[in-house]
C-alpha positions as CSV (number, residue, x, y, z in Angstrom):
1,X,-18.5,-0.9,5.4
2,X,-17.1,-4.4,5.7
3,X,-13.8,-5.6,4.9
4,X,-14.7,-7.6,2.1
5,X,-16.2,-4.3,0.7
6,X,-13.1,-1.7,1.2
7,X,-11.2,-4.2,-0.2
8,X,-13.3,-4.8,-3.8
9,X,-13.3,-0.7,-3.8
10,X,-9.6,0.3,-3.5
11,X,-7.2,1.1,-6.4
12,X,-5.2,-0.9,-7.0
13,X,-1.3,0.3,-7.5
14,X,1.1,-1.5,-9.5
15,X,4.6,-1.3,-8.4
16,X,6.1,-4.4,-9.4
17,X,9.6,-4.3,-11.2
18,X,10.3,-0.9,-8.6
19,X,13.5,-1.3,-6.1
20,X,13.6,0.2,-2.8
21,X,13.5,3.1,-2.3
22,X,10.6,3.9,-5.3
23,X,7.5,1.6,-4.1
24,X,7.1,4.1,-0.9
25,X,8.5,6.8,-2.8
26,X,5.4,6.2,-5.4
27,X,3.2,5.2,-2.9
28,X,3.3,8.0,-0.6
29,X,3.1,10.6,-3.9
30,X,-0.2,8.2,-4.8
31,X,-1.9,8.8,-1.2
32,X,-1.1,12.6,-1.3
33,X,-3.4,13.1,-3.9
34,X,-6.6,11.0,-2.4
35,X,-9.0,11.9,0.1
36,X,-8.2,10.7,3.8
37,X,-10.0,7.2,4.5
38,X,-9.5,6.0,1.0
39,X,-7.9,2.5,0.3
40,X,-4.8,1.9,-1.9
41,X,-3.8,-1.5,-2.6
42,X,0.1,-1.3,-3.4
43,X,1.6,-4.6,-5.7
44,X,5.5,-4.6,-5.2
45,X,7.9,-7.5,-6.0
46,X,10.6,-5.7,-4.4
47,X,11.8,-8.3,-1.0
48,X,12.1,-5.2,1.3
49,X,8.6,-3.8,1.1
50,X,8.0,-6.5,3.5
51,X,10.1,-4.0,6.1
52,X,9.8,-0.5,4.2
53,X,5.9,-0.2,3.4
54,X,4.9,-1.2,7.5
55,X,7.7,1.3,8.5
56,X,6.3,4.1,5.9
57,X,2.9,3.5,7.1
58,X,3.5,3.9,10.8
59,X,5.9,6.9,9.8
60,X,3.1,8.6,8.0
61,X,0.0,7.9,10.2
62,X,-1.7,5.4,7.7
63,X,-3.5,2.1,8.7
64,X,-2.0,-1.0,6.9
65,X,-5.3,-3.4,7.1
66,X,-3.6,-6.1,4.9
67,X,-0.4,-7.7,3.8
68,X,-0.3,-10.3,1.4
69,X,2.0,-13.2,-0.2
70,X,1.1,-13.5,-4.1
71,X,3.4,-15.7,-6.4
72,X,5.2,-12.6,-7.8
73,X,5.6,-10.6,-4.3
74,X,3.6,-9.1,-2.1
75,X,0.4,-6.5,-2.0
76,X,-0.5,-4.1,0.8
77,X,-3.7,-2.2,1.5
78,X,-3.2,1.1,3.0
79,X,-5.9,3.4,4.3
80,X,-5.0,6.5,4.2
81,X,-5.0,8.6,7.6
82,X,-7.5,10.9,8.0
């Protein structure tokens, strides 16, 4: 599967309006209920995802394969470990 593809296929997770600490809060609960190699893509306008969703991944054993600027805030696709 290509980028491009995982990408167009992941759900998408709308977390905008959320302070720290409830975008990893939410987001973790989210990837506990899908299957292990599927794609999340998390939307935050909260200015420290920047530092806690990275941090979260790498605590939890997930692959961060994107992080983005978008006018509102940022977006993060995590693949889920395994």
């Amino acid at each position: 599967m290509t980028a491009t593809a995982a990408r167009d296929e992941a759900e998408v997770y709308d977390l905008r309006g959320l302070k720290c600490p409830l975008p990893v809060m939410k987001a973790r609960k989210r990837l506990s209920t899908m299957a292990g190699g599927a794609a999340l893509w998390v939307e935050t306008t909260d200015p420290l995802a920047v530092i806690d969703i990275p941090h979260f991944c790498h605590e939890d054993g997930h692959a961060l394969e994107a992080s983005e600027r978008v006018e509102a805030g940022h977006r993060f696709l995590i693949r889920k470990k395994v």
